[in-house]
C-alpha angles and dihedrals in degrees: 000000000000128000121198121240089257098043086055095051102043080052089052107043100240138089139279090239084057096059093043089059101055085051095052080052088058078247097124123008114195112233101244133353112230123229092261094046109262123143120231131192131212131213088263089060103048083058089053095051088042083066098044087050092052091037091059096045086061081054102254121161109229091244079067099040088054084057095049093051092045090048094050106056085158099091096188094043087056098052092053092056077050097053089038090057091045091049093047083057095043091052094044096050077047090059093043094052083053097057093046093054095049103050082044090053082049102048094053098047089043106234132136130285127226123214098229087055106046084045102050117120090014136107120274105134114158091243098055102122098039098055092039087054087052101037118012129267090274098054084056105052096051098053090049090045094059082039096068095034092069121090119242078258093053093044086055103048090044094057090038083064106056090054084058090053087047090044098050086043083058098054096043079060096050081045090065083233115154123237087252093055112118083232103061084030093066087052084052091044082046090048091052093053085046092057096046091072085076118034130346121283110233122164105257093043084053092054100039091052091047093057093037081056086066095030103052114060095212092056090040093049081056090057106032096050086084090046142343108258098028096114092056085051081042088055100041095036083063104042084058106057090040085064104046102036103023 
C-alpha cells in the first residue's frame, strides 16, 4: 500500500515541504516517484517518518537524527527505545497529574500538604542552578525529565557508556592518534549520540561542552583519570566533528 506526499503529511500533521526536505537530507526517501512527479510512501516509510517525527520531539537536529537512524538498522528494537520513552513520559505527566490532584483535593478540604506529595513528578535535581545558568531552564528540565524516567538499570547502563567513550578517548591519546583521525572522529560522532539523549546537539552547545570539559576540574578529573591530557582530545575532538557535521 502507497500513500501520496500530501496524504502523509496531512497523517502526520506536517507539510508536504517538510517532507521534501528530509528527503533532500537523505533523512526520508519516498518509495517511488510517479510519472508526473509525485512522491509516494510505503508502509516502510511511514514507519520511518513515524521515527524522525519522535526523534525531533526529544530535540534532536536532523544531522543527529540521521545518526540515530544509521546507527539503528533494527527497525523493531528502535521502535521499542521509542515506546519506552514515550511511556517514561507518559508515567511521569501521570505523576504529575497525581500530585496536582492531590494538592487540589487538600487544599479544598483544608487539610495539610505534604511536601512528597506536592513534589512528586517535578524538577528538583541537585544541579538545577548551575545547568539553567548554562543552558537555559528548559534545557534543564528535559534532560531531568528523561532522567527520572529511566529505571535504576537504565541509569546504570547510560552512565556505563560514557566511561566507555572516556575510556576509548583515552586510548586514541595513548595511541598517539590526532583529533581529526577518523578514529577518534567516530568517539566524538558516539559522544555526540550519547549527549542527544539529553538535549539537542547543536554546534555551539558541542563545542562549549567540549571546552567546559577542560575548563571545569570536575569534568577534567573525569577525563584525565584514564590519562593525563584526555579532556584537551575530549575538547578538540569535539570541536572538530561540530564544525564539520553540525
Amino acid at each position: 500500500m502507497e500513500w501520496s506526499i500530501q496524504e502523509v503529511a496531512r497523517k502526520a500533521g506536517t507539510t508536504s515541504r517538510t517532507l521534501r526536505h528530509y528527503g533532500e537530507r537523505g533523512l526520508l526517501e519516498p518509495s517511488r516517484i510517479g510519472a508526473n512527479g509525485y512522491r509516494y510512501y510505503d508502509q516502510a516509510a511511514l514507519v520511518r517518518l513515524q521515527r524522525i517525527l519522535l526523534l525531533r520531539e526529544l530535540g534532536l537536529s536532523l544531522p543527529a537524527i540521521a545518526e540515530v537512524l544509521a546507527g539503528q538498522r533494527d527497525t523493531a528494537a528502535a521502535l521499542r527505545t521509542h515506546l519506552a520513552l514515550l511511556e517514561q513520559e507518559r508515567e511521569l505527566l501521570g505523576r504529575r497529574i497525581a500530585s496536582v490532584r492531590t494538592t487540589l483535593d487538600r487544599t479544598e478540604k483544608g487539610e495539610e500538604l505534604m511536601a512528597d506529595e506536592v513534589f512528586d513528578g517535578f524538577d528538583h535535581a541537585v544541579y538545577e542552578k548551575e545547568v539553567t545558568e548554562r543552558w537555559g531552564r528548559d534545557a534543564h528540565q528535559k534532560a531531568d525529565r528523561w532522567w527520572r524516567g529511566l529505571g535504576e538499570g537504565e541509569r546504570r547502563a547510560f552512565l556505563d557508556e560514557q566511561k566507555g567513550i572516556a575510556r576509548d578517548f583515552a586510548r586514541a591519546l595513548a595511541d598517539g592518534l590526532a583529533a581529526g583521525d577518523d578514529a577518534v572522529q567516530e568517539i566524538a560522532r558516539r559522544q555526540v549520540v550519547w549527549l542527544s539523549a539529553t538535549m539537542a546537539p547543536s554546534k555551539e552547545y558541542v563545542i562549549g561542552l567540549g571546552r567546559m570539559y577542560v575548563d571545569d576540574p570536575r569534568f577534567a578529573a573525569h577525563y584525565d583519570q584514564h590519562g593525563e591530557g584526555t579532556a584537551v582530545l575530549v575538547r578538540d575532538a569535539l570541536e572538530i566533528y561540530a564544525e564539520r557535521n553540525l
